[in-house]
C-alpha positions as a Markdown table, in Angstrom:
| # | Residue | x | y | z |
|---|---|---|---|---|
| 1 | Unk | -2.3 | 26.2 | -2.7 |
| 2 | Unk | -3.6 | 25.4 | 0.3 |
| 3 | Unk | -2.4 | 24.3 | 3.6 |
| 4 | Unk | -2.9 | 20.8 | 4.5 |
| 5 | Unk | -4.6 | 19.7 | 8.2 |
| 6 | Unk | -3.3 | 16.9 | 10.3 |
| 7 | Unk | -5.7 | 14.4 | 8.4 |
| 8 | Unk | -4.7 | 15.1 | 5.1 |
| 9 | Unk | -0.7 | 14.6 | 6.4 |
| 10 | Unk | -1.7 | 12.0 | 8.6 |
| 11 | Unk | -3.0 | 10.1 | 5.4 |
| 12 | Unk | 0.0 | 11.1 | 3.7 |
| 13 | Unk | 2.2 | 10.3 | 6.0 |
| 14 | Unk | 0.4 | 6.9 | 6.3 |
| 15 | Unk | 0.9 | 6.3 | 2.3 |
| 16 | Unk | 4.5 | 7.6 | 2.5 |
| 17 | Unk | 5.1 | 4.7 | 5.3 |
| 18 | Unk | 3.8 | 1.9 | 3.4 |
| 19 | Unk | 6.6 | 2.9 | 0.6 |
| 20 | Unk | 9.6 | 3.0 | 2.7 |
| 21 | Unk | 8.3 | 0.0 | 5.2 |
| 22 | Unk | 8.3 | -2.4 | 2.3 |
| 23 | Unk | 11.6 | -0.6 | 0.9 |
| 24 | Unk | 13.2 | -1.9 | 4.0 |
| 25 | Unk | 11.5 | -5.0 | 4.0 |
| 26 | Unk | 12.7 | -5.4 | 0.5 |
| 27 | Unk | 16.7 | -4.3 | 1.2 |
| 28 | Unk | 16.9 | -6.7 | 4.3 |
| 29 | Unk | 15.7 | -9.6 | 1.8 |
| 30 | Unk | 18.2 | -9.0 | -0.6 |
| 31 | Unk | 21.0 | -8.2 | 2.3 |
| 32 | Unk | 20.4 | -11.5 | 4.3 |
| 33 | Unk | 20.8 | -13.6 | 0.5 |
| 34 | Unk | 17.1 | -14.6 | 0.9 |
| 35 | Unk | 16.2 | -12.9 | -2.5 |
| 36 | Unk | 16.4 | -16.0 | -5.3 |
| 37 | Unk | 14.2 | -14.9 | -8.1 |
| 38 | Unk | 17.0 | -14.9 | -10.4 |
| 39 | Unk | 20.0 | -17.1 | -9.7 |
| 40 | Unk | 22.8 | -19.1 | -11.5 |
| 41 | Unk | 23.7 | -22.3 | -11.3 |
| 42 | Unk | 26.0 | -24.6 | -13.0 |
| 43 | Unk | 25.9 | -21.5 | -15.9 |
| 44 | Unk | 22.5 | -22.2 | -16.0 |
| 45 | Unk | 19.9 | -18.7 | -15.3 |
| 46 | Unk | 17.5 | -20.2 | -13.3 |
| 47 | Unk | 13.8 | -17.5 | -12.9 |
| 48 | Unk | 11.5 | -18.7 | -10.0 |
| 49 | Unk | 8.5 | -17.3 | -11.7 |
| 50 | Unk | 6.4 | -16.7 | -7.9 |
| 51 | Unk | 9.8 | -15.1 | -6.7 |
| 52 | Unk | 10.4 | -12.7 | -9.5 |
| 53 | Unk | 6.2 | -11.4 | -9.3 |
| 54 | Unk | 6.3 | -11.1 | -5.4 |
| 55 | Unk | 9.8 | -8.8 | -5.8 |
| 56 | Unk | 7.9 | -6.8 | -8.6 |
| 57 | Unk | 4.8 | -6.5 | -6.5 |
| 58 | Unk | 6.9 | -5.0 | -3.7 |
| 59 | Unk | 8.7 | -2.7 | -6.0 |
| 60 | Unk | 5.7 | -1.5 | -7.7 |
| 61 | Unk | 4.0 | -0.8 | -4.3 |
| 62 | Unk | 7.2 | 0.9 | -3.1 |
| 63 | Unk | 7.3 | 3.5 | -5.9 |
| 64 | Unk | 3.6 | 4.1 | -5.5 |
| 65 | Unk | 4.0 | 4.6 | -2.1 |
| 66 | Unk | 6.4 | 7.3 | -2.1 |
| 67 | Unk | 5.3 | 9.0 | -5.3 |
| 68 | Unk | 1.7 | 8.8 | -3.5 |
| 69 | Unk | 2.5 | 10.1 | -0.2 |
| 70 | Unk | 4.8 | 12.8 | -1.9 |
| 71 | Unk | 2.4 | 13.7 | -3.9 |
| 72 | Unk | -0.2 | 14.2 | -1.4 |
| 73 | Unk | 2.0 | 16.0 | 1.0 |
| 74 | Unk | 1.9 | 18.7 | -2.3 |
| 75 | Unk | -1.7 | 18.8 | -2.5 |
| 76 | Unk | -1.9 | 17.0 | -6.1 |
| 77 | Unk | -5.1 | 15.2 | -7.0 |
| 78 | Unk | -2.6 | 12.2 | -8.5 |
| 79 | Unk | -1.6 | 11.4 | -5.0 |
| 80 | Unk | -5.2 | 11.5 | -4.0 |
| 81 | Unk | -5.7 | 9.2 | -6.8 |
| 82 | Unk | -2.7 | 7.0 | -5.3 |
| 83 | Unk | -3.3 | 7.1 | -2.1 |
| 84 | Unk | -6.5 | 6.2 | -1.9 |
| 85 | Unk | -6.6 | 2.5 | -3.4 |
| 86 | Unk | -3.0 | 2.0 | -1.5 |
| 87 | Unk | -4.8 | 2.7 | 1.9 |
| 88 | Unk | -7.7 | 0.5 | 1.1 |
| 89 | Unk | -6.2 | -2.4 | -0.2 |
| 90 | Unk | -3.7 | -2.9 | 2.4 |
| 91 | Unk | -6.7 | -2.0 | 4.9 |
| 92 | Unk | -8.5 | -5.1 | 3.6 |
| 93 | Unk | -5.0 | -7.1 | 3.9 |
| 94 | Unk | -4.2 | -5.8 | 7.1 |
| 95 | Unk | -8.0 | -6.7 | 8.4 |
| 96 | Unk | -7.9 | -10.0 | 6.4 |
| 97 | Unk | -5.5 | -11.1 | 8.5 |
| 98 | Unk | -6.6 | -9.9 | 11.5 |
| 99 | Unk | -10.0 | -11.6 | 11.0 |
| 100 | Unk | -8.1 | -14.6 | 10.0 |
| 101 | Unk | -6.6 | -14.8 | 13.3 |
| 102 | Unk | -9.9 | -14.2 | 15.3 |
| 103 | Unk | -11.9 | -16.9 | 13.4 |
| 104 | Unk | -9.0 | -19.1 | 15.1 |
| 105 | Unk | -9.4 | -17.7 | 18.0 |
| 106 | Unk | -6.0 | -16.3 | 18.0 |
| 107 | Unk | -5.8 | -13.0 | 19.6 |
| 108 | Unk | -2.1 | -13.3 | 20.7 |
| 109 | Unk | 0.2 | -9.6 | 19.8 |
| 110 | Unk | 0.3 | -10.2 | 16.0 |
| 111 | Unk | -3.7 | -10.3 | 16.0 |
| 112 | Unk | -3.2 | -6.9 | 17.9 |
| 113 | Unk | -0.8 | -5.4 | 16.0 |
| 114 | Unk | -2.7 | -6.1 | 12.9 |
| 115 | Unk | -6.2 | -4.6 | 13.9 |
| 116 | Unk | -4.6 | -1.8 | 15.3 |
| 117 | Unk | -2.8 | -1.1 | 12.0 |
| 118 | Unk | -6.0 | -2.0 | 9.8 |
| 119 | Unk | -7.9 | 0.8 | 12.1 |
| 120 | Unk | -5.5 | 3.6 | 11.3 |
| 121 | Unk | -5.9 | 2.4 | 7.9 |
| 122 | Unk | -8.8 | 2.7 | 7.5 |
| 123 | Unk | -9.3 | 6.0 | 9.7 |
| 124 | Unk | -6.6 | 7.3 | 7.0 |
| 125 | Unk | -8.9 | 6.4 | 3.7 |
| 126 | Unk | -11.7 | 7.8 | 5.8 |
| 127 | Unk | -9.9 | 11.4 | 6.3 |
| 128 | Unk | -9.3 | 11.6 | 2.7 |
| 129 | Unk | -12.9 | 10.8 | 2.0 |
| 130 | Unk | -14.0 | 13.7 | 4.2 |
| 131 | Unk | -15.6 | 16.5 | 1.8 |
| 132 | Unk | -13.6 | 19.1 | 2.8 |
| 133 | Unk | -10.4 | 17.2 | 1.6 |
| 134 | Unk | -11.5 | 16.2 | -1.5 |
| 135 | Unk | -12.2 | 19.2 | -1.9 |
| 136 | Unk | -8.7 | 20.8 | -1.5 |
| 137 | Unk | -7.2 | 17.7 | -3.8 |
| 138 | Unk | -10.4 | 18.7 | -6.1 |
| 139 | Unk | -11.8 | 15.2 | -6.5 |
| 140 | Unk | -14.4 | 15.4 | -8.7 |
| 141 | Unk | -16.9 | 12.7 | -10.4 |
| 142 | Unk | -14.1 | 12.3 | -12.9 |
| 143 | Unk | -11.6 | 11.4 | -10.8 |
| 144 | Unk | -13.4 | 8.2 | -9.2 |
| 145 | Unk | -13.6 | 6.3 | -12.3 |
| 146 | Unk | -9.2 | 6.5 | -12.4 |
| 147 | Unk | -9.0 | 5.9 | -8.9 |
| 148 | Unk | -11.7 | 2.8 | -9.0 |
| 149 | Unk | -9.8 | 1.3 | -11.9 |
| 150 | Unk | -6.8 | 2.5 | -10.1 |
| 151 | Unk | -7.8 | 0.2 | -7.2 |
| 152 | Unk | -9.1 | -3.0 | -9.1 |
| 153 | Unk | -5.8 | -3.0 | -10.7 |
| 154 | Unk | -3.8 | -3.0 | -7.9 |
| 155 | Unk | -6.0 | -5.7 | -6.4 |
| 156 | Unk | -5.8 | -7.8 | -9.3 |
| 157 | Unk | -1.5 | -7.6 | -8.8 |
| 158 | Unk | -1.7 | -8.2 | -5.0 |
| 159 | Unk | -4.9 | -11.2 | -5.0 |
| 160 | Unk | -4.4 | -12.9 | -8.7 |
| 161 | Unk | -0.7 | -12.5 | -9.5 |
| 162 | Unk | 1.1 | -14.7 | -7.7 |
């Protein structure tokens, strides 16, 4: 096995975050009582449909983001597979919003913060398109097709499920 550069753990590191960042995002929801996806009332179980597919959204993207930042700490080609779509699609929210804010002519510290975190993003997908790591993950033709569908299916959760 070979030893991974400060790229290929920076990318890692980056995939890891976006686990444990919406982990805690998730835990301080449910300790400050905001979570009400599922609730009872008068004996009555009462779903809120939007609620319930936002929490399993963020749990979803929490266990892909440790397993895929684990995973590509090891050197396996899943977390290559994982970490790949997880970086892009939250580059594309991260810059989304950033745009968003520019086009309104915006540009207070959130603006900032969010450009700043879609650029090492992005800089993050880019290392782990560089030959030389796909290489040591050993992406092949055969692993873009899993990793594409990968990608569209974790778009669809995040843009059409809601």
């Amino acid at each position: 096995m070979q030893k991974l550069n400060w790229r290929e753990k920076y990318s890692a590191i980056l995939v890891l975050l976006i686990g444990i960042i919406i982990l805690i995002t998730q835990v301080s929801g449910v300790l400050s009582s905001k979570a009400n996806a599922i609730a009872i009332r008068n004996g009555s179980i009462i779903i809120d449909k939007s609620e319930l597919l936002n929490d399993s959204r963020s749990y979803l993207t929490i266990l892909l983001g440790i397993l895929g930042g684990i995973l590509l700490l090891r050197n396996k080609r899943l977390g290559w597979v994982i970490g790949m779509p997880l970086l892009l699609l939250f580059t594309i929210i991260t810059s989304g919003i950033s745009i968003s804010s520019a086009l309104h002519k915006d540009f207070s510290m959130s603006f900032k913060m969010f450009a700043a975190v879609g650029f090492l993003l992005l800089l993050a997908a880019i290392f782990l398109l560089v030959p030389s790591t796909q290489a040591k993950y050993r992406v092949g033709k055969g692993t873009w097709l899993p990793t594409l569908l990968f990608f569209m299916l974790i778009s669809a959760i995040y843009f059409f499920l809601q």
